[in-house]
N, C-alpha and C positions, 0 to 999 in steps of 0.2 A: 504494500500500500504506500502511495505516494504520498505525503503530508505537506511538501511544501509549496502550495499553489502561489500561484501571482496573485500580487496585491492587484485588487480592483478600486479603482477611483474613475468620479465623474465629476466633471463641470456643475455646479449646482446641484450637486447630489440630497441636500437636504431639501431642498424644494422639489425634486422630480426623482424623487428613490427609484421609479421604472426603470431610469437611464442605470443604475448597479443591476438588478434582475436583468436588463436586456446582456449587461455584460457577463451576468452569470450562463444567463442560454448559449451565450456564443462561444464562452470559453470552454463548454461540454460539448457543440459541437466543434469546435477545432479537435479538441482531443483526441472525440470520438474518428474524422476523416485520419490522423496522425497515426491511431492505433492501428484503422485499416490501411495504412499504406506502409504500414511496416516499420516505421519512424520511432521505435522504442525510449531513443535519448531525446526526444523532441519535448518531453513536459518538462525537464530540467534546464529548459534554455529560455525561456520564458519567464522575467521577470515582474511587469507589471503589464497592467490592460489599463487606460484611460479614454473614458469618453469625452471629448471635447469639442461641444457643440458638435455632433453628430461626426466626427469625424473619431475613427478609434487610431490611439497611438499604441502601439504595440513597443514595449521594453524587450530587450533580452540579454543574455548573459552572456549569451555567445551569439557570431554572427547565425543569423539565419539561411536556410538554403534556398533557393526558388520555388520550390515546393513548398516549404514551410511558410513561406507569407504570402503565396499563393492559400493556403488553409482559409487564413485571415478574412484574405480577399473573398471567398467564395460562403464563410460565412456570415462576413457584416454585409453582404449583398443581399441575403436571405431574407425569409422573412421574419426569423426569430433575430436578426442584427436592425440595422438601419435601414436596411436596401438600396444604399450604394454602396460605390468604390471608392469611397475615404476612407484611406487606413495608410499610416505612414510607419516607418518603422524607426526601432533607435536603438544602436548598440554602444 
């Protein structure tokens, strides 16, 4: 069992609490697309998720691979994310 998740933060989070849940939906589906593509070291490279004003900034510990911020991209596009393609990344 993995225990150390990435901190979730949002813009205004105490006035629009959705914006942390919407982050929680999406960071279970990254995981979940990660596990199915075989990507076992990918929940350890993940340091923080922020919403900011609909755009997600994704943190990491280590650089990410094409694939892996592809994840990002396909689930803040969804309709459990924001539904587009704002998501910037920062190592």
């Amino acid at each position: 069992m993995f225990l150390d998740h990435p901190t979730l933060t949002a813009t205004n989070s105490f006035t629009e609490p959705d914006r942390l849940e919407r982050l929680t939906r999406v960071y279970g589906y990254v995981v979940a697309l990660a596990d199915m593509a075989g990507k076992q070291a990918f929940i350890e490279k993940v340091s923080q998720l922020h919403d900011h004003k609909g755009t997600l900034i994704v943190f990491w510990h280590d650089s990410p691979t094409e694939d892996e911020k592809a994840f990002f991209g396909q689930a803040w596009a969804s309709k459990v994310g924001d539904g587009t393609q704002s998501v910037e990344h920062e190592v």
